[in-house]
Backbone as JSON Lines, residues from 0, in Angstrom:
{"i":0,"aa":"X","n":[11.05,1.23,3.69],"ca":[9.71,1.6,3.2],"c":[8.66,0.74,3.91]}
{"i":1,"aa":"X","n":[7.62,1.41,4.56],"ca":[6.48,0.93,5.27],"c":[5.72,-0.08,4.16]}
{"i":2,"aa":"X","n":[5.73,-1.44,4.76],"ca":[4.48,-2.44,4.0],"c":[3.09,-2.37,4.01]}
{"i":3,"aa":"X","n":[2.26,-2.72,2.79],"ca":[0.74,-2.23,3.36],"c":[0.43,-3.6,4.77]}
{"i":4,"aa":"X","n":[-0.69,-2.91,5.38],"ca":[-0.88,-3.71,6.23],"c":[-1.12,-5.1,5.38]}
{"i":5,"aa":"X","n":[-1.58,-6.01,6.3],"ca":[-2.5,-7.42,6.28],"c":[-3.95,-7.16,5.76]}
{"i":6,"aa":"X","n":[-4.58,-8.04,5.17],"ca":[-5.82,-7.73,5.02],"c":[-7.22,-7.33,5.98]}
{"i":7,"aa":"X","n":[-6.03,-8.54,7.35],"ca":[-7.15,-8.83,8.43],"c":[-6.79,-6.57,9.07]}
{"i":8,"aa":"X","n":[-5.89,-6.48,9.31],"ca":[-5.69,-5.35,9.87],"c":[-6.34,-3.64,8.74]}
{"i":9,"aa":"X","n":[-6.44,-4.49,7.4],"ca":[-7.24,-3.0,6.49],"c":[-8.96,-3.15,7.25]}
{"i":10,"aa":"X","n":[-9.57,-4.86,6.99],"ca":[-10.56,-5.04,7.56],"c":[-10.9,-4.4,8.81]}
{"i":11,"aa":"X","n":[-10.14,-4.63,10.14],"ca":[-10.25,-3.93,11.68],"c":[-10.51,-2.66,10.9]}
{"i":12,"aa":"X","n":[-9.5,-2.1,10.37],"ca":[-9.59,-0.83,10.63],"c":[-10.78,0.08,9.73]}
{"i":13,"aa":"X","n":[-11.44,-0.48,8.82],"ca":[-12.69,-0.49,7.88],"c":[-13.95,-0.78,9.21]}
{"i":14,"aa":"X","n":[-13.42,-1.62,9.86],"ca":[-14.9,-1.52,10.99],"c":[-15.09,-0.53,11.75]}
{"i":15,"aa":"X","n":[-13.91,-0.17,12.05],"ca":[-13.78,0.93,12.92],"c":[-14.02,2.16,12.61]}
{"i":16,"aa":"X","n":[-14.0,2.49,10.92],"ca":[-14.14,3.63,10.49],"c":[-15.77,3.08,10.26]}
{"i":17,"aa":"X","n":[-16.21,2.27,9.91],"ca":[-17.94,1.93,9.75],"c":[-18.29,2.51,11.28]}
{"i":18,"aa":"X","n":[-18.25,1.61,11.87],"ca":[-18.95,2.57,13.68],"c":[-18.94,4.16,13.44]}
{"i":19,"aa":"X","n":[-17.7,4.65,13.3],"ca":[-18.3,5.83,13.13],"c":[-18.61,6.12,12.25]}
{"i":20,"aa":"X","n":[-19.05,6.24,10.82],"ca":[-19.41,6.03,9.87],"c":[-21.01,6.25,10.18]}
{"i":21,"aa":"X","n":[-21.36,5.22,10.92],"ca":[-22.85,5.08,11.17],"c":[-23.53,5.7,12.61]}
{"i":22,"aa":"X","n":[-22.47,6.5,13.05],"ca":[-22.34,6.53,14.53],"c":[-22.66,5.81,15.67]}
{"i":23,"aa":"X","n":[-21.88,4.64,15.8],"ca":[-21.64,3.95,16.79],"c":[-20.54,4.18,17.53]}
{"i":24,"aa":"X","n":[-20.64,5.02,17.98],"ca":[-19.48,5.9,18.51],"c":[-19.13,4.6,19.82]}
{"i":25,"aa":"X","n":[-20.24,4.27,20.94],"ca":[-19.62,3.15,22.41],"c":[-18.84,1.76,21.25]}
{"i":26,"aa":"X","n":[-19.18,1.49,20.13],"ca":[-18.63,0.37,19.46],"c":[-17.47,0.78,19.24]}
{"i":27,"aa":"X","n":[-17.08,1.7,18.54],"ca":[-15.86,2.67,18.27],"c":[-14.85,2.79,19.23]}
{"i":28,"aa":"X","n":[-15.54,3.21,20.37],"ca":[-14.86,3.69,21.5],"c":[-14.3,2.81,22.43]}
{"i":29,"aa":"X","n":[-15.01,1.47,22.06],"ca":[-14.03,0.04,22.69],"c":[-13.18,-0.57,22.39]}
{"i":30,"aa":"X","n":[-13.21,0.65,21.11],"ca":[-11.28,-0.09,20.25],"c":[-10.34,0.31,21.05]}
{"i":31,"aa":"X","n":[-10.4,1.88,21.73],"ca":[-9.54,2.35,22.37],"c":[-9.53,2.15,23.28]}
{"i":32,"aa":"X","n":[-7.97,2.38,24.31],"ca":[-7.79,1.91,25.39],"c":[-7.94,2.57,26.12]}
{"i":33,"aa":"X","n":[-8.49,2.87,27.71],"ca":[-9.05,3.8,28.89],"c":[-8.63,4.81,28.7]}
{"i":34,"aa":"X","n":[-7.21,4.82,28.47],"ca":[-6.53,6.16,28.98],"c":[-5.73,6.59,27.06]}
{"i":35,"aa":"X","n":[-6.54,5.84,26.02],"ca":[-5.93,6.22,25.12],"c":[-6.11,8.14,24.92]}
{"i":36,"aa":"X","n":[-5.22,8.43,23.37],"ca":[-5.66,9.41,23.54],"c":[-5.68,9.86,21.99]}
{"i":37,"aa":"X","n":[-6.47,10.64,21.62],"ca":[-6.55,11.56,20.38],"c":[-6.15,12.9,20.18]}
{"i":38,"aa":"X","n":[-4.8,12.56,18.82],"ca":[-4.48,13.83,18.83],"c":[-4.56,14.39,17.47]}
{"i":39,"aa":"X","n":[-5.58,15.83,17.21],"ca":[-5.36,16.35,15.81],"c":[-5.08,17.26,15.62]}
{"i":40,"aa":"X","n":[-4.06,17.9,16.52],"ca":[-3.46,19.33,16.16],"c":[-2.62,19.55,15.47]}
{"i":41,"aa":"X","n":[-2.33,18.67,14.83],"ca":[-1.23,18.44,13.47],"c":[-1.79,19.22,12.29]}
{"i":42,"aa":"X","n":[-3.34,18.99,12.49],"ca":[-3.94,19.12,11.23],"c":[-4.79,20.64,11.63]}
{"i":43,"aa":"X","n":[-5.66,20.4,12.93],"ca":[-6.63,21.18,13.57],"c":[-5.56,22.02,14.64]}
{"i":44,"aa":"X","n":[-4.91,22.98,14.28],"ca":[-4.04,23.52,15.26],"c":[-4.59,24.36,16.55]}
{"i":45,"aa":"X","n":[-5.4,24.43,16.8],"ca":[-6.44,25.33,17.43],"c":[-7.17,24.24,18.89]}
{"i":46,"aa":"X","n":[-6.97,22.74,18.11],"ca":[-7.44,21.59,18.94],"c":[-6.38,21.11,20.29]}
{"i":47,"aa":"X","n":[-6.89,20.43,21.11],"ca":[-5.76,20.15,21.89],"c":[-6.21,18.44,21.89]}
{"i":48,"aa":"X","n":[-4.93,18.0,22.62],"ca":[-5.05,16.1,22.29],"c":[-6.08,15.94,23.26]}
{"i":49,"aa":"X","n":[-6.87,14.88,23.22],"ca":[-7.8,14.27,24.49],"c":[-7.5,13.25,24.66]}
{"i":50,"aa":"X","n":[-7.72,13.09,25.87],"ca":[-7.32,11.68,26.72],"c":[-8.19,10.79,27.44]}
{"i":51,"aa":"X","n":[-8.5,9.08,27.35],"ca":[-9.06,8.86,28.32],"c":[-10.9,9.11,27.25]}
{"i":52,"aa":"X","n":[-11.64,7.65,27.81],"ca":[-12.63,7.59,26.71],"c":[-13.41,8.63,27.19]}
{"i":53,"aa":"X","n":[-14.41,9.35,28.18],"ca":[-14.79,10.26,28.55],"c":[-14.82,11.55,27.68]}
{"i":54,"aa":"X","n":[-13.22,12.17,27.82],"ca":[-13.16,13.31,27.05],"c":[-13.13,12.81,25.39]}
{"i":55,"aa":"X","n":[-12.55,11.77,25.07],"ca":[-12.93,11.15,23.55],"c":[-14.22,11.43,23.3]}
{"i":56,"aa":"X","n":[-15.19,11.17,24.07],"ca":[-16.7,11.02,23.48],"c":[-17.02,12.29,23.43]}
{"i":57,"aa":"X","n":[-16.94,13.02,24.49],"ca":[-16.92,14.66,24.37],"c":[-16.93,15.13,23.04]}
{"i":58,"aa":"X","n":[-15.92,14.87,23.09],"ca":[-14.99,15.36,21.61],"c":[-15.84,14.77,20.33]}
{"i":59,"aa":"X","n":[-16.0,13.27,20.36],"ca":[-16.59,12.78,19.1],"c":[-18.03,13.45,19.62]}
{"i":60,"aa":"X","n":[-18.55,13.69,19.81],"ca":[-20.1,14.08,20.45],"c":[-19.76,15.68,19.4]}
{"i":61,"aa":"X","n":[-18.48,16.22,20.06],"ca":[-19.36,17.54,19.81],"c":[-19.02,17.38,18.22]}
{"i":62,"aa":"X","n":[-18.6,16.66,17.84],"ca":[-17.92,16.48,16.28],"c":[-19.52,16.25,15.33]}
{"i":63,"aa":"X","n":[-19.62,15.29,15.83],"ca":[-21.41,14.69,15.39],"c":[-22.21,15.81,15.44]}
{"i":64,"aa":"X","n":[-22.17,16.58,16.33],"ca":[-22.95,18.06,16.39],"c":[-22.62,19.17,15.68]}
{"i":65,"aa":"X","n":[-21.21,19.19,15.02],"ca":[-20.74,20.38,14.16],"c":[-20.79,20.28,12.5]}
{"i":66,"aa":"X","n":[-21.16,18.63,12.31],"ca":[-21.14,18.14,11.28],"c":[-22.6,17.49,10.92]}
{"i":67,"aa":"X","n":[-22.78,17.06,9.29],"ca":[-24.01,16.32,8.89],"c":[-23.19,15.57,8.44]}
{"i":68,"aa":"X","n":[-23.74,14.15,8.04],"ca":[-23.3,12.88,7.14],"c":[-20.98,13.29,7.25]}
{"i":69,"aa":"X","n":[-20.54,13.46,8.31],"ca":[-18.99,13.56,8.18],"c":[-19.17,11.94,8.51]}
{"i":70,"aa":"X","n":[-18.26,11.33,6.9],"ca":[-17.99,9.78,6.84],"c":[-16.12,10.38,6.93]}
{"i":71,"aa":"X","n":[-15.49,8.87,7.33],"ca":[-14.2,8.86,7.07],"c":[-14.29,7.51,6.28]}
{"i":72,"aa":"X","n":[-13.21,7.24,5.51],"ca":[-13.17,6.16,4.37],"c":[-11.41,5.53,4.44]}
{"i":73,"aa":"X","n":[-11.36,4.56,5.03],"ca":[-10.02,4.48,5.03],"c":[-9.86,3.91,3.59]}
{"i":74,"aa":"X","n":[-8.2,3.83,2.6],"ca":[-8.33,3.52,1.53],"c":[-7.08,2.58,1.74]}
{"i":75,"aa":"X","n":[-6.08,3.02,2.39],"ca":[-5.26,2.01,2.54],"c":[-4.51,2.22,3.91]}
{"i":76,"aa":"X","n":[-3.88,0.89,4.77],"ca":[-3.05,0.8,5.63],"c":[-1.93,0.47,5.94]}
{"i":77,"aa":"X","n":[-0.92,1.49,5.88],"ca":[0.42,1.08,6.2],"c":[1.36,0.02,7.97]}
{"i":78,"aa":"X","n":[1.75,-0.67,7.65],"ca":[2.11,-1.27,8.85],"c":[3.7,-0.84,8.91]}
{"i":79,"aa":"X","n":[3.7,0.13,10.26],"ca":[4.61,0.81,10.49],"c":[5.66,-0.34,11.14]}
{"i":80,"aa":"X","n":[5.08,-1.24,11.97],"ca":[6.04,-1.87,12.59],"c":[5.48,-1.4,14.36]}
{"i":81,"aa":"X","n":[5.89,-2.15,14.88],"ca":[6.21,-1.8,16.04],"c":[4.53,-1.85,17.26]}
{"i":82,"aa":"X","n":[3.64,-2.5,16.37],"ca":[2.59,-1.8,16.53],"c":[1.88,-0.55,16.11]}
{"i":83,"aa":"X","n":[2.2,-0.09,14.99],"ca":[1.81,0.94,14.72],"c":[1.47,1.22,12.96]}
{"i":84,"aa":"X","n":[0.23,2.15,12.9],"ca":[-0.05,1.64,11.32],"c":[-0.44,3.22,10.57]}
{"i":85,"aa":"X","n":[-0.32,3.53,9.78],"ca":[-0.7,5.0,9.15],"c":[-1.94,4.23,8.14]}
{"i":86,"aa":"X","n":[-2.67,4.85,8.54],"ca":[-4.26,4.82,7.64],"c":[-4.13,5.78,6.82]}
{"i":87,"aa":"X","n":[-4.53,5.86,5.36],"ca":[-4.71,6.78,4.36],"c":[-6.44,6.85,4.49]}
{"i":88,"aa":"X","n":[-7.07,8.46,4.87],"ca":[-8.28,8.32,5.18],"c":[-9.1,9.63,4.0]}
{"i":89,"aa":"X","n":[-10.49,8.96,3.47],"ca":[-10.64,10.18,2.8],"c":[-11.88,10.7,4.1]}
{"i":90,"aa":"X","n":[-12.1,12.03,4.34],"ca":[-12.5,12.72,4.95],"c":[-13.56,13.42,4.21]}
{"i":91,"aa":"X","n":[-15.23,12.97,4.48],"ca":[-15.88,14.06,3.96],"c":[-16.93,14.55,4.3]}
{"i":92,"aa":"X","n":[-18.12,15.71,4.72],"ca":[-19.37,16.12,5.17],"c":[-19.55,17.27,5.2]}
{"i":93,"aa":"X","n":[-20.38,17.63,5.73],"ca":[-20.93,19.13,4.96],"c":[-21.06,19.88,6.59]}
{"i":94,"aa":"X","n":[-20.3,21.17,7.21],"ca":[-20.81,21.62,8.02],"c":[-22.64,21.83,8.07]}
{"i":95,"aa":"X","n":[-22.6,21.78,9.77],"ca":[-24.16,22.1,9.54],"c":[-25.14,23.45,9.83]}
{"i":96,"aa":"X","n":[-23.64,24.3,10.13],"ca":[-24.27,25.97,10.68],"c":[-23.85,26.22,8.93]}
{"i":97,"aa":"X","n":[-22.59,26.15,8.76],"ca":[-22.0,26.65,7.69],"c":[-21.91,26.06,6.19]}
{"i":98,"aa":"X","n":[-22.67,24.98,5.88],"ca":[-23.47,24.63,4.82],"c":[-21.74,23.97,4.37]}
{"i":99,"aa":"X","n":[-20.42,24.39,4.54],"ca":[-19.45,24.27,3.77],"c":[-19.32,22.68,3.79]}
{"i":100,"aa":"X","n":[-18.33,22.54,2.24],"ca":[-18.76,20.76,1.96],"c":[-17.04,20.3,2.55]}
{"i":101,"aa":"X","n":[-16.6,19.87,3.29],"ca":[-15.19,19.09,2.8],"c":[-15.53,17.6,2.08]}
{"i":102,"aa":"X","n":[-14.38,17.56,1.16],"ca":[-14.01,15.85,0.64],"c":[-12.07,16.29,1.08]}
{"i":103,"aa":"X","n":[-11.76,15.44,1.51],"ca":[-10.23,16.05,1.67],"c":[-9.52,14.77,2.54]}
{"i":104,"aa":"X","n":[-8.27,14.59,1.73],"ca":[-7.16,13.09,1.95],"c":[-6.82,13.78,3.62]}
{"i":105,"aa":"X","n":[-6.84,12.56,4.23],"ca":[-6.22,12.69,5.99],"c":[-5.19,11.55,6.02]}
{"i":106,"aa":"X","n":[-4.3,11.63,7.04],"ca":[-3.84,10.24,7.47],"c":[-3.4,10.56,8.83]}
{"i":107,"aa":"X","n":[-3.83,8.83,9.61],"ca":[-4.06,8.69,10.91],"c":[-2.83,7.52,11.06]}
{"i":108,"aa":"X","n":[-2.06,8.28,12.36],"ca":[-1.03,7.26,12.35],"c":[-1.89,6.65,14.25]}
{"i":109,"aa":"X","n":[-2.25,5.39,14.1],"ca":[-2.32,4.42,15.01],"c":[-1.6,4.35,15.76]}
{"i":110,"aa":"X","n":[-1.05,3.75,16.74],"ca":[-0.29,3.02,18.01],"c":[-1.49,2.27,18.68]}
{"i":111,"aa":"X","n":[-1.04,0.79,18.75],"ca":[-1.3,-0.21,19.22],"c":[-0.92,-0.86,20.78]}
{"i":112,"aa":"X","n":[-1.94,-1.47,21.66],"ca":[-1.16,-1.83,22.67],"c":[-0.99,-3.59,22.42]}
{"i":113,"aa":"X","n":[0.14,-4.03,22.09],"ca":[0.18,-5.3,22.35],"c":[-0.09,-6.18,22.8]}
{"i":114,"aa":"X","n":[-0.63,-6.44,23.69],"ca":[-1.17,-7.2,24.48],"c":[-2.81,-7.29,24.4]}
{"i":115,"aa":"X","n":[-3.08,-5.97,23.9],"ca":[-4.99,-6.72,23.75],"c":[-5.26,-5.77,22.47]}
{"i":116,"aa":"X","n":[-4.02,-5.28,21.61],"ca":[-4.55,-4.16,20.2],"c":[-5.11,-3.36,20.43]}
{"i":117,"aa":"X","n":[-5.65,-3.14,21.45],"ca":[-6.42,-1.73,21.89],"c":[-5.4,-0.19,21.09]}
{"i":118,"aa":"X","n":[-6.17,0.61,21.05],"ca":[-5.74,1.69,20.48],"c":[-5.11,2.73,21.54]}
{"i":119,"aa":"X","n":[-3.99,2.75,21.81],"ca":[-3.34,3.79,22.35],"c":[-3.12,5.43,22.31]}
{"i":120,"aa":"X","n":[-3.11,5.44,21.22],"ca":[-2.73,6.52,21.26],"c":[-3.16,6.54,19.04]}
{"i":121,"aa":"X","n":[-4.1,7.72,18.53],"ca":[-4.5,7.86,17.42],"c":[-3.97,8.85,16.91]}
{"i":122,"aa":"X","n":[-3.52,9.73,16.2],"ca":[-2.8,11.04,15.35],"c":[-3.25,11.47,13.92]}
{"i":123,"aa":"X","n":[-3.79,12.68,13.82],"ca":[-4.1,12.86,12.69],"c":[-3.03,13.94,12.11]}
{"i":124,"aa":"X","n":[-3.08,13.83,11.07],"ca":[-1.78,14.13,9.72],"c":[-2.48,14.87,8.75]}
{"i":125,"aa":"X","n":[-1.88,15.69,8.24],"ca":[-2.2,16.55,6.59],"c":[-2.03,15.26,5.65]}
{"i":126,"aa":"X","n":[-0.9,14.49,5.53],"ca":[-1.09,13.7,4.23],"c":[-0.12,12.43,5.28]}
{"i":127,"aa":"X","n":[-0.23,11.59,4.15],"ca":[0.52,10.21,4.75],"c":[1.62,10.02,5.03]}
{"i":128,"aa":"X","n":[2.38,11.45,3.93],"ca":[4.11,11.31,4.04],"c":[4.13,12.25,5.17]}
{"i":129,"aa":"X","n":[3.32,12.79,5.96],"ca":[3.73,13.47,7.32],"c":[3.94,13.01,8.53]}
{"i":130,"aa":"X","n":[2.17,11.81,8.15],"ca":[2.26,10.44,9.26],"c":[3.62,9.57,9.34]}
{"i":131,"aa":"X","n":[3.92,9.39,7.86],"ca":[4.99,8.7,7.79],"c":[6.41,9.24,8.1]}
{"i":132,"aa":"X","n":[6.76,10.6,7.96],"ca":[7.79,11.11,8.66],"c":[7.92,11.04,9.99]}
{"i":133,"aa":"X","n":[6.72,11.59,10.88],"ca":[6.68,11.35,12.31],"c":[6.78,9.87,12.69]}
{"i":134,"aa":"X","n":[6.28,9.01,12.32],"ca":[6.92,7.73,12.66],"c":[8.06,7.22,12.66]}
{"i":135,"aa":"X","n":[8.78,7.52,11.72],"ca":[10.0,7.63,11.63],"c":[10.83,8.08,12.48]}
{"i":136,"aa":"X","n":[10.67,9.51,12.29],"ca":[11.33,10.09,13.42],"c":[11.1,10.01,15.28]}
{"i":137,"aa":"X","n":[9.93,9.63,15.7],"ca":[9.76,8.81,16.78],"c":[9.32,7.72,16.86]}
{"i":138,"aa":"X","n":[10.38,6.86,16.76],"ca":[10.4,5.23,16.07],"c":[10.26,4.23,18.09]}
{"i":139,"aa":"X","n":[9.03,4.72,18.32],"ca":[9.04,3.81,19.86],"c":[7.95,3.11,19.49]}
{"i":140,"aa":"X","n":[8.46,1.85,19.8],"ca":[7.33,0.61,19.84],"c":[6.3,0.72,20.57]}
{"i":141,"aa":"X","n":[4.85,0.55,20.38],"ca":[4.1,0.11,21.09],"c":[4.27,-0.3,22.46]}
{"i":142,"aa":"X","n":[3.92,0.26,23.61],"ca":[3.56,-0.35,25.02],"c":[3.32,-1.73,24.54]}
{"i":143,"aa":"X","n":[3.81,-2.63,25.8],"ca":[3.48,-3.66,25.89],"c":[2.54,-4.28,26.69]}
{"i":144,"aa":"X","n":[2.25,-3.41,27.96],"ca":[1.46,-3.53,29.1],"c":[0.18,-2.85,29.16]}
């Protein structure tokens, strides 16, 4: 059974959801590593992963543009091991063509690079026990380099 994180590691990851939060997206975007990548087709099947901060910002850009006030709220962090952590995230904002409201539970399974914590590789999940199955089942440590 996955331990909650450290306090210092709920904190990181509370700043990180504040940047964007407030949209500081270049603050945000220096968590991750050059060639990290974001993937939410787990959840957003229609999406494809992006790679590399460039197409990240793209992506968070056009996100900021499809949305009003979309906060994420992390509530708790699991430490997977290995470098790697499942965030329990609440998800909420109001489209801005389509007036529609979400509030709705996410979870983001992390990968870490060891050597400077940079964010490797991010994953978004329907619920935590999905994050937490896929970790499981591809149980590879964190890059080290």
């Amino acid at each position: 059974m996955p331990k909650t994180a450290s306090p210092e590691f709920l904190e990181r990851f509370k700043e990180s959801f504040e940047c964007w939060n407030g949209g500081e997206l270049d603050l945000m975007q220096d968590m991750y590593a050059e060639d990290g990548e974001v993937d939410v087709s787990a959840v957003f099947t229609d999406t494809r992963p992006v790679r590399g901060r460039e197409s990240m910002r793209r992506y968070f850009d056009e996100l900021w543009e499809t949305w009003e006030g979309i906060r994420m709220d992390p509530l708790e962090v699991f430490d997977i091991g290995g470098g790697r952590f499942v965030v329990d995230v609440r998800l909420w904002g109001k489209g801005k063509r389509s007036g529609a409201e979400v509030d709705q539970r996410f979870a983001y399974l992390y990968t870490l690079r060891e050597v400077d914590e940079k964010i490797v590789r991010c994953q978004l999940f329907p619920t935590v026990q999905a994050a937490m199955d896929f970790a499981t089942a591809s149980a590879s440590p964190a890059p080290s380099g």
